[in-house]
N, C-alpha and C positions, 0 to 999 in steps of 0.2 A: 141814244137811249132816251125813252119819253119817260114824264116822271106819271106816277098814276095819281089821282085826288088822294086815295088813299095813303098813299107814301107822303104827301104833301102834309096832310093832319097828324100825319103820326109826325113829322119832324115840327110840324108845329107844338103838339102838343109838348115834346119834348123839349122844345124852347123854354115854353114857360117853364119847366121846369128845374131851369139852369136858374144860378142867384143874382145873373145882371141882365137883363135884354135890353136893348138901345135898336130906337129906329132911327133909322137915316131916308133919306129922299133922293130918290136920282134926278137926275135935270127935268125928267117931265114930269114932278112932283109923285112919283108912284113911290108910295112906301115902302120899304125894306127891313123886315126886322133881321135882326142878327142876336147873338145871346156871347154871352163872355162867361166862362167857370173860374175866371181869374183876370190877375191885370198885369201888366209890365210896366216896370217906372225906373226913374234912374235916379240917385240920390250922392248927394256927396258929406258924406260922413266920417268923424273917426269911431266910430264903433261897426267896427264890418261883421264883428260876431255875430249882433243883431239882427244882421240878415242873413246867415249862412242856413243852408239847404235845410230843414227840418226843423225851423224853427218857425213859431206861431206866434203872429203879429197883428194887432188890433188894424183895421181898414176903416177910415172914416171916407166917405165919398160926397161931397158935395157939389150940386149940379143945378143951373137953370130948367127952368119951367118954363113950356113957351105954351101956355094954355092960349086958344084963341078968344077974341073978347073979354077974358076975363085979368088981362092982364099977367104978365109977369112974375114967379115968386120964384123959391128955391125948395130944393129937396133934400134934403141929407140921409144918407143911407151909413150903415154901420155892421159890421161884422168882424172873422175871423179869415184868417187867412195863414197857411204853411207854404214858406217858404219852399220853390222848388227848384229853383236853380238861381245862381248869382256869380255876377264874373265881374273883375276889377276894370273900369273903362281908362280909367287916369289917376293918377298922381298928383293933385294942386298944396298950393300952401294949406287950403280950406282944411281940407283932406281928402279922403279916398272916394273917388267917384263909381260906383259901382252901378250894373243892372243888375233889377231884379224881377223875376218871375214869379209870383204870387198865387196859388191856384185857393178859391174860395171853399173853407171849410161846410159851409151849407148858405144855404137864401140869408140876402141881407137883408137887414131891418129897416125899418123906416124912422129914424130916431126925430126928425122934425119935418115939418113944412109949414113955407110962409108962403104969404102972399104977398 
């Protein structure tokens, strides 16, 4: 199956319109964008309510900047997010180690950036 230009923009433009996109680079530097509607992370907590399936949880994302020449800074993004699925991974003293599925309520904000 060949893809047409056409179908290529329309999934681009659909990217943008997801609330994370993240490029990546393959080995011969050809860029790659991908987009995320959500994240996965694993936490060890004793409050497992906090994350159970239908519940809406504030998302702070903080991330390097890798501008060329211009040096170095950070980004922080911020949003909403309803929890959509969570399972128990372990048991510690700490307490409960869970994953959880995260799907973004709409576009995250841009709440800082430094340089």
């Amino acid at each position: 199956m060949q893809t047409t230009k056409e179908d290529n923009d329309r999934r681009v433009d659909d990217r943008i319109e997801l609330p994370l996109q993240i490029t990546l680079y393959d080995q011969s530097g050809k860029a790659m964008n991908i987009s995320a509607t959500g994240v996965y992370f694993e936490v060890i907590t004793d409050d497992i309510e906090a994350f159970a399936p239908g519940v809406t949880i504030p998302i702070r994302i903080t991330a390097d900047t890798l501008s060329l020449g211009n040096g170095d800074g950070r980004i922080k993004l911020s949003g909403n997010g309803t929890v959509i699925r969570s399972e128990v991974k372990n048991v510690t003293s700490q307490g409960v180690e869970i994953g959880v599925a995260v799907q973004f309520n709409d576009r995250l904000d841009i709440s800082d950036v430094s340089v």
